[in-house]
C-alpha positions as CSV (number, residue, x, y, z in Angstrom):
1,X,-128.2,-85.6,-94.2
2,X,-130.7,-88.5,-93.0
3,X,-128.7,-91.8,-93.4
4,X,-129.6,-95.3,-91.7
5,X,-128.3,-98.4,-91.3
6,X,-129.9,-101.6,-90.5
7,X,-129.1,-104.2,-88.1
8,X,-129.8,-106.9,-85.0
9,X,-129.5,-108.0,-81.8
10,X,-129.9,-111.4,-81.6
11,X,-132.6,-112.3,-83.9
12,X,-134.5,-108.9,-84.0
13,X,-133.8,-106.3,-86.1
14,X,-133.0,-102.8,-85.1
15,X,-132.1,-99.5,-87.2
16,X,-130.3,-96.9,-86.5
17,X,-131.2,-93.6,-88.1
18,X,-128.9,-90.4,-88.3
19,X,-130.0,-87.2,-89.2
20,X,-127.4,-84.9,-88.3
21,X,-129.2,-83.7,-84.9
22,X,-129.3,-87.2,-83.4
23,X,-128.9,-91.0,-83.2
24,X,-132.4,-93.0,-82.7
25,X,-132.7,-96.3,-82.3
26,X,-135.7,-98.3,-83.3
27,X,-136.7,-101.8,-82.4
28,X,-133.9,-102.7,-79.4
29,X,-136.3,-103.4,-76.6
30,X,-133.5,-104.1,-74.2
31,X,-131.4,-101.6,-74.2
32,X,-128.2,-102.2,-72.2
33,X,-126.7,-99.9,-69.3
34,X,-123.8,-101.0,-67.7
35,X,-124.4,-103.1,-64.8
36,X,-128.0,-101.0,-64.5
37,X,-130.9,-101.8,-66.9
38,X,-131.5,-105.6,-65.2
39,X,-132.5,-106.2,-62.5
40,X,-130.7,-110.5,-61.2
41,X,-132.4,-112.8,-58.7
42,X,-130.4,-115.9,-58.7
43,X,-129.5,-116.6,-62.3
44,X,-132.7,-115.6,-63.8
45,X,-132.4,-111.3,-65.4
46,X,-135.6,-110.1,-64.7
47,X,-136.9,-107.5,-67.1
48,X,-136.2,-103.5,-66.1
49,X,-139.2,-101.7,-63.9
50,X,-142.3,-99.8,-66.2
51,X,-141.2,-96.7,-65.2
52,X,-137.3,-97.1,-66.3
53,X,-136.7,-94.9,-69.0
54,X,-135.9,-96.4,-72.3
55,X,-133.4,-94.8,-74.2
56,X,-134.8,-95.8,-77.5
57,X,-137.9,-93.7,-77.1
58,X,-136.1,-90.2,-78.0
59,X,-133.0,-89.4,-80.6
60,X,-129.5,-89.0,-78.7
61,X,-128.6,-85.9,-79.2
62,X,-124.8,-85.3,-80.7
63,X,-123.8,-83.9,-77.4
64,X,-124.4,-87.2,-75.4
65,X,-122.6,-89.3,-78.4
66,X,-119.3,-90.8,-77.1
67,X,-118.2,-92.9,-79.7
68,X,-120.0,-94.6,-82.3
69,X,-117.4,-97.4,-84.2
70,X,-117.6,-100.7,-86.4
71,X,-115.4,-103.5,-84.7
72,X,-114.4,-105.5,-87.9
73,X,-113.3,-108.7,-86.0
74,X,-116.6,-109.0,-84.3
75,X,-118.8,-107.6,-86.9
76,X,-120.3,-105.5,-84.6
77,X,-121.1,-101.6,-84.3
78,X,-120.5,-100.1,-80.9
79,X,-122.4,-96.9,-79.9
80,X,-121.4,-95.3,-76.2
81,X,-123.7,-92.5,-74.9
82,X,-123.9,-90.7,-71.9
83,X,-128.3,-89.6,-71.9
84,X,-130.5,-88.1,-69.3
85,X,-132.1,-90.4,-66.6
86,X,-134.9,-88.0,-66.4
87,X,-134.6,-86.6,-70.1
88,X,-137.9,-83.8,-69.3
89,X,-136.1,-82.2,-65.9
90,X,-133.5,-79.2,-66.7
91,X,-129.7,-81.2,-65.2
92,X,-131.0,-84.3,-65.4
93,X,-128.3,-86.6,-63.9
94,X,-126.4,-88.4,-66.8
95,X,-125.4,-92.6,-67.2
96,X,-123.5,-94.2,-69.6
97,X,-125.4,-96.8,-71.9
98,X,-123.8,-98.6,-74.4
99,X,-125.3,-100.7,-77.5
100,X,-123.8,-103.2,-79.4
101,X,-125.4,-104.8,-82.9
102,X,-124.8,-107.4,-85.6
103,X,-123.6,-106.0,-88.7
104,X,-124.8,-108.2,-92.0
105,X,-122.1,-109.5,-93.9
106,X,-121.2,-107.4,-97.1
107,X,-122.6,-103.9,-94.8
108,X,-119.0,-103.7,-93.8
109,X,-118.3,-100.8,-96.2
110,X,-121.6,-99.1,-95.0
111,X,-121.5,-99.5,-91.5
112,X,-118.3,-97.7,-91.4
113,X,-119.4,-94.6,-93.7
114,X,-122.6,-95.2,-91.2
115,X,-120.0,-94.4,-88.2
116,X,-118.1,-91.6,-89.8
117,X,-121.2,-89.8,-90.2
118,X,-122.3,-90.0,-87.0
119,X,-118.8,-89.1,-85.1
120,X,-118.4,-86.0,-87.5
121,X,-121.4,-84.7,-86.8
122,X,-121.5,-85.2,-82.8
123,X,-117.9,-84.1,-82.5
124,X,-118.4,-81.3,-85.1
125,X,-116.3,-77.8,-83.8
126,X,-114.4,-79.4,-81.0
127,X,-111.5,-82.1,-81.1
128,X,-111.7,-85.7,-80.9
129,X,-109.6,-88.0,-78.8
130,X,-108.0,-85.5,-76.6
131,X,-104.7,-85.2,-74.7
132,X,-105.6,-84.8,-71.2
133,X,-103.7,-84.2,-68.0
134,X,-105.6,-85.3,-64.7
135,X,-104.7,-83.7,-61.4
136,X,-106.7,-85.5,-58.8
137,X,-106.4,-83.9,-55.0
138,X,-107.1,-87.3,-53.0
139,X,-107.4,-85.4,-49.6
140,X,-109.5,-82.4,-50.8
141,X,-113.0,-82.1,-49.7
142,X,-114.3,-85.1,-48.5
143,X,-111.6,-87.5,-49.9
144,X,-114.1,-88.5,-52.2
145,X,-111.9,-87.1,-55.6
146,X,-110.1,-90.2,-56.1
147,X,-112.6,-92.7,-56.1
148,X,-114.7,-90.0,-58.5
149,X,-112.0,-90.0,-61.2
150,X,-112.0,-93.7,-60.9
151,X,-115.4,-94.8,-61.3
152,X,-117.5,-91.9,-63.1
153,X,-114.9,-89.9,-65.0
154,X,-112.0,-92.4,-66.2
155,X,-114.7,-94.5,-67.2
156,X,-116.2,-91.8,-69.9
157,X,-112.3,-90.4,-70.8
158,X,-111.4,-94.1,-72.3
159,X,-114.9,-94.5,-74.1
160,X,-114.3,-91.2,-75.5
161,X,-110.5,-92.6,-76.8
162,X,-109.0,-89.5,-74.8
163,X,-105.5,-89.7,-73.8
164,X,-105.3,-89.5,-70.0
165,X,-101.5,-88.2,-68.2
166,X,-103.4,-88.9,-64.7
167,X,-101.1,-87.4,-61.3
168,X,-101.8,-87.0,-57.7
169,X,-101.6,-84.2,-56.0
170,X,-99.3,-84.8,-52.6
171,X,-99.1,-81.6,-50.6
172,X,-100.5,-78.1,-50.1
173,X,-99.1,-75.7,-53.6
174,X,-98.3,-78.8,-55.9
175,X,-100.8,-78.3,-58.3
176,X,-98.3,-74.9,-58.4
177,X,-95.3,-76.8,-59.2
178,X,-96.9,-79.2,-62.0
179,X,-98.6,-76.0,-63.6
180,X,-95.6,-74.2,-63.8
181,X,-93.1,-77.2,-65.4
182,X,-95.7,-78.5,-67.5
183,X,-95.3,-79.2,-71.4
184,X,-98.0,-77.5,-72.6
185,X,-97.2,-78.6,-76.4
186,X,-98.0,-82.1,-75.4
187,X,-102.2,-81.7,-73.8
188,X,-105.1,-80.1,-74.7
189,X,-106.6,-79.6,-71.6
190,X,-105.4,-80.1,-68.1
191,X,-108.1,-81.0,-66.0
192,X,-108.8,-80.8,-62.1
193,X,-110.8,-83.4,-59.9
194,X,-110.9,-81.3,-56.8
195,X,-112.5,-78.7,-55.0
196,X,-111.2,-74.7,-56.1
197,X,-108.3,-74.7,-54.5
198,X,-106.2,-76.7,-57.1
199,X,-107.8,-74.8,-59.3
200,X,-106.6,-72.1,-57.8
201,X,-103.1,-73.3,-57.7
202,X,-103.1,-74.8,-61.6
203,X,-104.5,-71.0,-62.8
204,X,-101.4,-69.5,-60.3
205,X,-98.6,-72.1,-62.0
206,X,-99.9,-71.4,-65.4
207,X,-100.4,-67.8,-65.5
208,X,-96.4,-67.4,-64.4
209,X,-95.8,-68.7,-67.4
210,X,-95.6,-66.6,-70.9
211,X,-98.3,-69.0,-72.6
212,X,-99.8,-70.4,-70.1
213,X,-102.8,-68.5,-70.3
214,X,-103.3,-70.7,-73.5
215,X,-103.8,-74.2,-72.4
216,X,-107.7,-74.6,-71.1
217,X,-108.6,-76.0,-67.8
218,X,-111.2,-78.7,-67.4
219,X,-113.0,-78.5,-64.2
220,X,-114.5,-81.7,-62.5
221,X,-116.5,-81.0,-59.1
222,X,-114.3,-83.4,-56.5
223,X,-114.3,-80.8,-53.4
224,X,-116.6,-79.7,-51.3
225,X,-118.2,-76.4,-52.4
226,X,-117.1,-76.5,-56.3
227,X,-118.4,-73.1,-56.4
228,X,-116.4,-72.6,-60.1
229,X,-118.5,-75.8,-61.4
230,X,-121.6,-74.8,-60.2
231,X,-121.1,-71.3,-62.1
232,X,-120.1,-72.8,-65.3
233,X,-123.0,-75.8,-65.2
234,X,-125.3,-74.7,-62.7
235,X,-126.6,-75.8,-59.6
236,X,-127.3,-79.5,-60.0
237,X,-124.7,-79.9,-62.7
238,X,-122.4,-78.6,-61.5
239,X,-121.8,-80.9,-58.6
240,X,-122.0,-84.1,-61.2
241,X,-118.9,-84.9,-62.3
242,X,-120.3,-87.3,-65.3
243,X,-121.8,-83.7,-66.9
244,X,-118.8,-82.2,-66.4
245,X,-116.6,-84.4,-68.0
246,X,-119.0,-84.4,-70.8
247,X,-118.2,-80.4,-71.0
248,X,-114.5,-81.8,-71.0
249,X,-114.8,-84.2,-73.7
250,X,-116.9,-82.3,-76.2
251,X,-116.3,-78.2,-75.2
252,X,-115.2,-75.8,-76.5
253,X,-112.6,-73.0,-74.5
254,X,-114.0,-70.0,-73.0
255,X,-112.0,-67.1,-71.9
256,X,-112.9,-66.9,-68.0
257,X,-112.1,-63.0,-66.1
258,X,-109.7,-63.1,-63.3
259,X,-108.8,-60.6,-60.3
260,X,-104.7,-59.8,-59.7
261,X,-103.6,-58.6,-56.7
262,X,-100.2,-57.6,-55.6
263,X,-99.2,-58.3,-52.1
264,X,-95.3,-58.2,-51.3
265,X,-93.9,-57.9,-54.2
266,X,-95.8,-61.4,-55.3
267,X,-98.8,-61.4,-57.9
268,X,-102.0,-64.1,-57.5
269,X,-104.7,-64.9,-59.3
270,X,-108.2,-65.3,-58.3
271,X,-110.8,-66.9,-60.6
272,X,-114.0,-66.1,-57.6
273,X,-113.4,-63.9,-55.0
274,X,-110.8,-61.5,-53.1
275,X,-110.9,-61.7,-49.2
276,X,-108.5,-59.7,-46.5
277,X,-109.1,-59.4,-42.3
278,X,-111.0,-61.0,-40.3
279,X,-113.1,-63.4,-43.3
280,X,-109.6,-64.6,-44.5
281,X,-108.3,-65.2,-41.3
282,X,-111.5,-67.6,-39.9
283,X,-110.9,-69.6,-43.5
284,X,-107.5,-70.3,-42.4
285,X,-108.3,-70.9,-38.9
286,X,-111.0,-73.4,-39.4
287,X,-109.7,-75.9,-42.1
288,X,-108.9,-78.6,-39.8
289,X,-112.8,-78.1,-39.2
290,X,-113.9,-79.6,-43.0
C-alpha cells in the first residue's frame, strides 16, 4: 500500500513516500548523519564532499528502518536508519542517519497512521522493542569489546527502543555461570560482544539447562577472530558489529548444529570445531601470546 505524507525542514518541503518495500525521501538536500554529513571550519558548516552519498537518492529499505515516530510535543516526525555507505558493494559498511521534519498542524492524525505504516511493515515477522541481555568480555581479543558496545552497538539498541540488561564479564567461565542462572522468561535474546569463547561458554551454561536451548543468542563480533560472525554474515560483515546488531534487532532465530563430546564424565558443546593433542595443547600454550 503506497501512502505519503508531506512535510519540511525549515522552509523547504520534503515528502516521504512509503510503499511497503521502502521509505524515500524527496526534497531534503541535507540530510543529517550524526556528527558526519558536515564538514566545521571555525563556526561556518561547510557543505558535504560531491562524492558523499546522499541517502535520499535510493528508498530505505525496511531492513535498515529503526524507528520511524511522531513526537507530538515538538510536532516533529523522527525517522532513524542504519543505510549503506557504499549502497552498490555486497557488505557495505552501515551508519546511522537520522531525519527529523515539521509536521503541519492538523496532520497530527496522519502523521501518526503515516508512522504505523511504516514500523509494521519494516518490523513485519520479527518483534519490536526487544528484551536484551548484553554480556560484554572487556578483556577478550583486543580489549576493544567494551568501547564497541558503547559507541556502535548501544547506540542502535536505544534507537531501536530495545531493552538492554547490559553485564560484564569478570573472569575465565562466567559467561557459564550467568547462562546457567539466567531468567530466561524475562529476554528475548541474550547477546555476546566478544570473540567465541563467551559464546562458547553462554551455549555451555544454557544448554545445561532443560530450556535453554530456547532462548536465541545474538552474536556481535568484539574478539579477535569472530569466526561464528563471519559464518553467519560473511566475511566483511561479519567483523562489523553495526550489521550485526542490525541481524539482532530485526532477525529472526535460526536453529544452529552443534558437536557433544563426553570427556570425564562431563558433556560440552561446540558450535565450530573439535580439537584434541598437540593443536589443543599449542592454543592453550600460547594465549598469553594474543
Amino acid at each position: 500500500m503506497l501512502c505519503n505524507i508531506k512535510v519540511t525542514k525549515g522552509s523547504h518541503p520534503v515528502e516521504l513516500t512509503y510503499d511497503g518495500d521502502g521509505l524515500r525521501i524527496d526534497g531534503d538536500f541535507n540530510a543529517h548523519k550524526k556528527a558526519k554529513l558536515q564538514r566545521v571550519c571555525g563556526c561556518i558548516p561547510l557543505p558535504p564532499p560531491k562524492n558523499l552519498f546522499d541517502p535520499t537518492l535510493l528508498p530505505i529499505g525496511n531492513t535498515h528502518l529503526l524507528q520511524v515516530f511522531f513526537d507530538n510535543t515538538t510536532h516533529t516526525i523522527h525517522i532513524h536508519a542504519l543505510i549503506p555507505t557504499s549502497p552498490d558493494q555486497d557488505q557495505s559498511p552501515l551508519e546511522l542517519y537520522q531525519f527529523r521534519y515539521t509536521v503541519a498542524i492538523g496532520q497530527e492524525q496522519a502523521c501518526g497512521d503515516f508512522c504505523t505504516e511504516v514500523m509494521g511493515g519494516a518490523y513485519q515477522g520479527t518483534a519490536m522493542k526487544k528484551r536484551l541481555k548484553v554480556l560484554v568480555n572487556p578483556c577478550g581479543g583486543q580489549g576493544k569489546a567494551k568501547q564497541i558496545f558503547e559507541t556502535k552497538v548501544q547506540p542502535l539498541f536505544e534507537v531501536a527502543k530495545c531493552t538492554v540488561d547490559v553485564q560484564y564479564t569478570e573472569y575465565q567461565g562466567h559467561a557459564i555461570q550467568i547462562a546457567q542462572d539466567l531468567d530466561l522468561e524475562a529476554y528475548d535474546t541474550i547477546v555476546t560482544v566478544s570473540g567465541d569463547g563467551v559464546i562458547h561458554e553462554v551455549i555451555n551454561g544454557l544448554l545445561q539447562r532443560s530450556s535453554g536451548g530456547l532462548l536465541p543468542i545474538g552474536v556481535i563480533p568484539g574478539g579477535t577472530g569472530n569466526a561464528l560472525s563471519i559464518c553467519l554474515l560473511g566475511e566483511q560483515a561479519g567483523f562489523d558489529p553495526m550489521a550485526a546488531a542490525l541481524q539482532i534487532i530485526k532477525g529472526r532465530p535460526l536453529a544452529l548444529d552443534l558437536c557433544s563430546v563426553t570427556f570425564d564424565d562431563h558433556r560440552y558443546f561446540s558450535f565450530l570445531s573439535q580439537n584434541y593433542g598437540i593443536t589443543s595443547y599449542a592454543d592453550l600454550g600460547t594465549e598469553n601470546m594474543r
